[in-house]
C-alpha positions in Angstrom: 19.8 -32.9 3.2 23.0 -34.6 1.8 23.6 -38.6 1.9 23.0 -39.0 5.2 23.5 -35.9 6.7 20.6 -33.1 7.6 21.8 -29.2 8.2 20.0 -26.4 8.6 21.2 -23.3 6.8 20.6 -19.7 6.9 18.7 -18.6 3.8 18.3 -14.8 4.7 20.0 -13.9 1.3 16.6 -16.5 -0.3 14.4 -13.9 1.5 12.6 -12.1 -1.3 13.2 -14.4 -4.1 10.6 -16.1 -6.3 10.4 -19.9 -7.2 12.4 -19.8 -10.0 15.1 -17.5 -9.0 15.5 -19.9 -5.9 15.9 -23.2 -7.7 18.6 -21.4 -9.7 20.9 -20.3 -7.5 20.2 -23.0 -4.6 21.2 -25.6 -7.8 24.5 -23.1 -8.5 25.5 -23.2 -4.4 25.0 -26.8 -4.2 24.3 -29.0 -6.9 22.5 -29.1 -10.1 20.7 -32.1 -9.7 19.6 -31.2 -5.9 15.7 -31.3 -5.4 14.4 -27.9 -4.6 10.9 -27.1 -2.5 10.4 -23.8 -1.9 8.2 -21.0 -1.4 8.0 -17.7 -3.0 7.2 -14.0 -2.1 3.3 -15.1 -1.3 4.5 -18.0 1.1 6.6 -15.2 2.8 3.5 -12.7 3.1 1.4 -15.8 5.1 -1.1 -15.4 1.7 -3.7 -17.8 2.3 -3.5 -19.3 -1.2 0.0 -19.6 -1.4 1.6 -22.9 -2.9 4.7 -24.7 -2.1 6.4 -25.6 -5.4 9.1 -27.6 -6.9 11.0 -27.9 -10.4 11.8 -24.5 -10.6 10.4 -23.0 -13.9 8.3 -26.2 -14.4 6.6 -24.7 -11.3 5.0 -28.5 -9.9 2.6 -26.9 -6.8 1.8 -28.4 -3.8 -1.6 -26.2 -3.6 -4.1 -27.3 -1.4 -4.3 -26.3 2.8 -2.3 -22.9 2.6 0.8 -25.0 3.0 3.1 -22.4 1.4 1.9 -20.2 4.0 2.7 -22.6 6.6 6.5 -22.5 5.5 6.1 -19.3 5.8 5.3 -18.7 9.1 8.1 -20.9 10.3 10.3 -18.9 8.0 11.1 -21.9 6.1 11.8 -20.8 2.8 13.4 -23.9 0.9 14.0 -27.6 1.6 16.8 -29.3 -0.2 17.5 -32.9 -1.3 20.7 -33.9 -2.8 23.1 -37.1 -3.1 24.8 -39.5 -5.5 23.8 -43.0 -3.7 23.0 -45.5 -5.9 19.5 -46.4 -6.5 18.3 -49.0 -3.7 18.5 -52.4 -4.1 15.3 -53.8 -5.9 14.5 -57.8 -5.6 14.4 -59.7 -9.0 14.9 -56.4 -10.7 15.0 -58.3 -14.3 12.3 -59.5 -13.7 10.4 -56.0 -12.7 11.9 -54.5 -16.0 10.6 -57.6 -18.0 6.8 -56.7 -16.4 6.9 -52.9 -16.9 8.4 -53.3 -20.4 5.3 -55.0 -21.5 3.0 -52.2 -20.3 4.8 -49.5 -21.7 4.0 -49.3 -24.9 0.0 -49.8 -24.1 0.4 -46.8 -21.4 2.2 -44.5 -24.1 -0.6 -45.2 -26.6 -3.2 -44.6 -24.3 -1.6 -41.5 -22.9 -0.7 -40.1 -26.3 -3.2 -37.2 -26.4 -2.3 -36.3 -23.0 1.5 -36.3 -24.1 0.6 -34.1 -27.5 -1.3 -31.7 -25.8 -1.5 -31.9 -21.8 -3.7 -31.7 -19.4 -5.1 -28.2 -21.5 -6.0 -31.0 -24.0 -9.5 -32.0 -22.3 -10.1 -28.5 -22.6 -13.0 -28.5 -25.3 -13.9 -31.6 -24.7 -15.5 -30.4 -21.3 -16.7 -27.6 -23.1 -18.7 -29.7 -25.2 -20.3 -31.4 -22.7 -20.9 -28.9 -20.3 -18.5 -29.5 -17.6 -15.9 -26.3 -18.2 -16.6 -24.0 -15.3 -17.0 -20.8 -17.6 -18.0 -17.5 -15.5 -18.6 -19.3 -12.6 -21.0 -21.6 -13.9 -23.3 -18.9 -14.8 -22.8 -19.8 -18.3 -23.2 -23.5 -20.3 -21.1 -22.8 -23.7 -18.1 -21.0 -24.3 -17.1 -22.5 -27.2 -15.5 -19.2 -29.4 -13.6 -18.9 -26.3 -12.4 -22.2 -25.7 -10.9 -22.8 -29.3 -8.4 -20.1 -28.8 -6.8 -21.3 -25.3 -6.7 -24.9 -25.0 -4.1 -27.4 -25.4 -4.4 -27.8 -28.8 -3.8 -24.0 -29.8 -0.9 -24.3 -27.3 0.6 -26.8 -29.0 0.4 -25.3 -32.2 1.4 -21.7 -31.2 3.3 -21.1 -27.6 4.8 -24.6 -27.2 8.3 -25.0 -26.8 9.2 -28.1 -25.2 8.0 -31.1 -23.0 9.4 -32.4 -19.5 8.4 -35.0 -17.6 8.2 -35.4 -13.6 10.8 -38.1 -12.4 9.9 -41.3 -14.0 7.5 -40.6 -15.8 7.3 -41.6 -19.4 4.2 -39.5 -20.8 5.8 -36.0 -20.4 2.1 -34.2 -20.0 4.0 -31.5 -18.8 4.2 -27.9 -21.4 6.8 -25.7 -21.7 6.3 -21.7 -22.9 9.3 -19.4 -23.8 7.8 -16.1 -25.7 10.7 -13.6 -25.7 8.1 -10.4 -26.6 4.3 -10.2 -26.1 2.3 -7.5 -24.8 3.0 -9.1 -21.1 6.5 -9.3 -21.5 8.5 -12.4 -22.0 6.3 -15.9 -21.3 8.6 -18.0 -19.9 8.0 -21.6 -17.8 5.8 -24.3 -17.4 2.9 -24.3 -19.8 -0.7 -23.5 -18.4 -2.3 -27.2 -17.5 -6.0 -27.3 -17.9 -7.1 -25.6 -14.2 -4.9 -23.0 -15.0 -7.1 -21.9 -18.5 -10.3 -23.0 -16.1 -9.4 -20.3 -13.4 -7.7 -17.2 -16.0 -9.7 -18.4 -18.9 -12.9 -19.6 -19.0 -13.8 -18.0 -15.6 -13.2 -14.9 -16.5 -14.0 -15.0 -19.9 -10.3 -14.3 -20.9 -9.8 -16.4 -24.5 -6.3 -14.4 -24.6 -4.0 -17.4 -24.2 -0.3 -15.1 -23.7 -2.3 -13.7 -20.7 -3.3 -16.9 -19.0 0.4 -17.9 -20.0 1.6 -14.9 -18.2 -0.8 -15.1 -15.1 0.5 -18.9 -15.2 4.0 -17.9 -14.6 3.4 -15.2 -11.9 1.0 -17.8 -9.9 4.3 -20.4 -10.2 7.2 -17.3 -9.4 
């Protein structure tokens, strides 16, 4: 979808592709500031946990009711949104600034932790008091573990960068880009705390460049 005009294109030569590879090139044929939904080789395959994501290698995932294998089945493999209209039109907009202006600086404090470290940053705190799901709940502390894979050891070892969903002004969101590790290169969106929950704790896993790595491939 452009302005105000909706086509429907072939995307045979999308067939095959992951996520990223996808927002790429669809962004190179069309425009790098076009939206991109898609789905990835799992979506294709019907998979019954497979996710319909957006940002490309920020790898945002719409997760829940096997919608990526709904696209799937209708052989739907990317929707596109792009245009250069102005914002619209927004009634006393000085006034609007003025108001949000005032609660900005009280929502950055209060988010700051979640901006230095994430979602992964409530990590050991849930460990603490018992709500981490570690081993499928068949065990209460995991605390050895914990230490080496959340947020906080992110940040101070695989962190690269921060990004932000659109307007949004904590940036929670991690970035990973390992050229070499015994998985190959890391590269993408950080993993957020469910992500060291189901690779980590769950499985007992306290290698943090594998539940990086796993990470990626669930977002590809």
């Amino acid at each position: 979808m452009s302005e105000n005009k909706v086509e429907i294109k072939n995307a045979k030569h999308l067939w095959g592709m992951d996520s990223y590879e996808i927002d790429r090139l669809i962004k190179k044929e069309i425009n790098k500031r076009a939206v991109v939904t898609c789905i990835g080789q799992s979506g294709e395959k019907l998979s019954k946990i497979s996710s319909i994501m957006s940002n490309g290698e920020h790898g945002r995932a719409t997760a829940r009711c096997r919608l990526g294998a709904v696209m799937g089945s209708k052989r739907l493999k990317a929707i596109v949104v792009s245009g250069a209209k102005n914002d619209p039109r927004v009634h006393r907009n000085v006034k609007l600034k003025e108001s949000i202006n005032k609660i900005l600086l009280s929502v950055k404090g209060k988010g700051k932790m979640l901006r230095e470290y994430g979602t992964a940053g409530q990590f050991l705190s849930a460990e603490e008091i018992g709500d981490l799901p570690i081993k499928n709940w068949k065990l209460g502390s995991w605390k050895e573990g914990a230490g080496k894979i959340c947020g906080q050891t992110m940040t101070e070892s695989i962190l690269s960068g921060r990004y932000s969903c659109s307007n949004r002004i904590i940036g929670c969101g991690r970035v990973v880009n390992i050229p070499e590790s015994p998985y190959g290169k890391v590269y993408g969106g950080g993993p957020e705390y469910e992500t060291l929950a189901a690779f980590g704790s769950m499985c007992l896993i306290d290698d943090l460049l594998a539940v990086a790595k796993a990470n990626e491939l669930c977002n590809r």
